[in-house]
C-alpha atoms as an extended CHARMM CRD file, in Angstrom:
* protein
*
        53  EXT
         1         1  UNK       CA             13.5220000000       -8.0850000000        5.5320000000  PROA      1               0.0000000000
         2         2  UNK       CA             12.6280000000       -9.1190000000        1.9770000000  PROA      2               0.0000000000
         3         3  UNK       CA              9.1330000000       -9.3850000000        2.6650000000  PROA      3               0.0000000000
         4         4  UNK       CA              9.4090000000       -5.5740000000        4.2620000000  PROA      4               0.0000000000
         5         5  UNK       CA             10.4770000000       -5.0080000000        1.1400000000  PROA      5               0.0000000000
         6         6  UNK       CA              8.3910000000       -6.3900000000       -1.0890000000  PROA      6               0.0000000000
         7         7  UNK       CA              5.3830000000       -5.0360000000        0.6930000000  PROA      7               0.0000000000
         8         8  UNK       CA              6.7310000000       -1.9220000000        0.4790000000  PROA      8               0.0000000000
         9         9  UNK       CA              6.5890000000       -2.0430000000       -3.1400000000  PROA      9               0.0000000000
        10        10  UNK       CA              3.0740000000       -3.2980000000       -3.4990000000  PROA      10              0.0000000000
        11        11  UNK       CA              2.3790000000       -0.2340000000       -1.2180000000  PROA      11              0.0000000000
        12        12  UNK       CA              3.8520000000        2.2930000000       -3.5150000000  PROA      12              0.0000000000
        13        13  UNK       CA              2.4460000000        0.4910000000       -6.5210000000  PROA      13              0.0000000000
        14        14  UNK       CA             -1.3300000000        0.7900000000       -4.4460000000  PROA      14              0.0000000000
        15        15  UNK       CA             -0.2560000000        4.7940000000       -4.1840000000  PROA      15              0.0000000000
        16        16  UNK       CA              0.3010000000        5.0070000000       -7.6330000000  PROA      16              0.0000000000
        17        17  UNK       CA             -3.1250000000        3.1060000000       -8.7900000000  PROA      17              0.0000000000
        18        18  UNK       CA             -4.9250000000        5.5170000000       -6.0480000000  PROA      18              0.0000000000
        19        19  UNK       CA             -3.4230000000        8.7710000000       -7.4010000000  PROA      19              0.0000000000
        20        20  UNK       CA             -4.5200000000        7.2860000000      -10.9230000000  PROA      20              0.0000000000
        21        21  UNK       CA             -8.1430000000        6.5640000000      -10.1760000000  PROA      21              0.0000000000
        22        22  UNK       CA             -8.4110000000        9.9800000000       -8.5060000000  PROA      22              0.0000000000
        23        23  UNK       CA             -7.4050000000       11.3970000000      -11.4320000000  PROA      23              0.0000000000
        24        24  UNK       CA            -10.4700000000        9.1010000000      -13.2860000000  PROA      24              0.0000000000
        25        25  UNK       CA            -12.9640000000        9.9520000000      -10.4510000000  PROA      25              0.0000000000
        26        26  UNK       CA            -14.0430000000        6.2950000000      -10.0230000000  PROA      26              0.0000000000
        27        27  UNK       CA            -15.3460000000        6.1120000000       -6.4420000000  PROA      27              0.0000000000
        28        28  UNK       CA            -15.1940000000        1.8110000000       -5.8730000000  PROA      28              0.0000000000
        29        29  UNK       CA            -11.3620000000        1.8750000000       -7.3250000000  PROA      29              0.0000000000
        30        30  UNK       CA            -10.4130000000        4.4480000000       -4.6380000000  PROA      30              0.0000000000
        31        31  UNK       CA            -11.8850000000        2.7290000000       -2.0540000000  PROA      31              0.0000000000
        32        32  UNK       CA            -10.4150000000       -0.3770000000       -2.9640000000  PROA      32              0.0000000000
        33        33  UNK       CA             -6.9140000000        0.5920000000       -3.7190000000  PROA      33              0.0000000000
        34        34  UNK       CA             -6.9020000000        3.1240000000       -1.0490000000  PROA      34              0.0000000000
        35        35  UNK       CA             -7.8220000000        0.4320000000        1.2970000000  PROA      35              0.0000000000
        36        36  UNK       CA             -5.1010000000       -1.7460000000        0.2350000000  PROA      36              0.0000000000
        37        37  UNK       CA             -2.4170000000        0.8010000000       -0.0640000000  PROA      37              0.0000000000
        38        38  UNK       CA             -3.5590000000        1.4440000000        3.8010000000  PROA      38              0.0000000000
        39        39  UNK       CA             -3.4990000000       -2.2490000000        4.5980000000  PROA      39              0.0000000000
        40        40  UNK       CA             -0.3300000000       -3.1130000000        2.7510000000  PROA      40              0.0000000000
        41        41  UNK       CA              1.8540000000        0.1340000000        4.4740000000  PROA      41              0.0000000000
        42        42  UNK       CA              0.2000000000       -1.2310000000        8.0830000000  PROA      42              0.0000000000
        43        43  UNK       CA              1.8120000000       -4.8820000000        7.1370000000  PROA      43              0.0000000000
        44        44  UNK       CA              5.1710000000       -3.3130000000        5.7240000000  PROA      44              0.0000000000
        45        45  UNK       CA              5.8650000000       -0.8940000000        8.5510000000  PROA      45              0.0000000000
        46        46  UNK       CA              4.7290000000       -3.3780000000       11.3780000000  PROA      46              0.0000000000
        47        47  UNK       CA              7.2050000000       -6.1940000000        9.4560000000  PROA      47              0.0000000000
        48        48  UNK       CA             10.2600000000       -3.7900000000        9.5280000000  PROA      48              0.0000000000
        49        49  UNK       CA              9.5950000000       -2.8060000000       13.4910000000  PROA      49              0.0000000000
        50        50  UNK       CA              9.2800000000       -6.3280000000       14.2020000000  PROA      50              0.0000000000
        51        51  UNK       CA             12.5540000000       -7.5450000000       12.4400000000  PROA      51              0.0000000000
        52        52  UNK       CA             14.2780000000       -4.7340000000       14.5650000000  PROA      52              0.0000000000
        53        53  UNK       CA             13.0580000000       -6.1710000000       17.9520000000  PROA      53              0.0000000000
């Protein structure tokens, strides 16, 4: 469950840098963070389900 957790964090911490570099209008550093935001909430939500069955 600590790993759910930390990923969680790095996923919040990827919405924050996307919401940031919307704000800057830089195209490659929404597309990267906004990929790893998406990547990191799969691996976070798929960690907690799997520690519940």
């Amino acid at each position: 469950m600590a790993l759910a957790m930390i990923l969680l964090i790095i996923t919040c911490l990827s919405g924050a840098a996307l919401c940031r570099e919307i704000k800057a209008k830089d195209i490659i550093a929404v597309l990267f963070t906004g990929s790893s935001a998406i990547i990191f909430g799969f691996f976070s939500i798929a960690t907690i389900l799997s520690s519940f069955y």
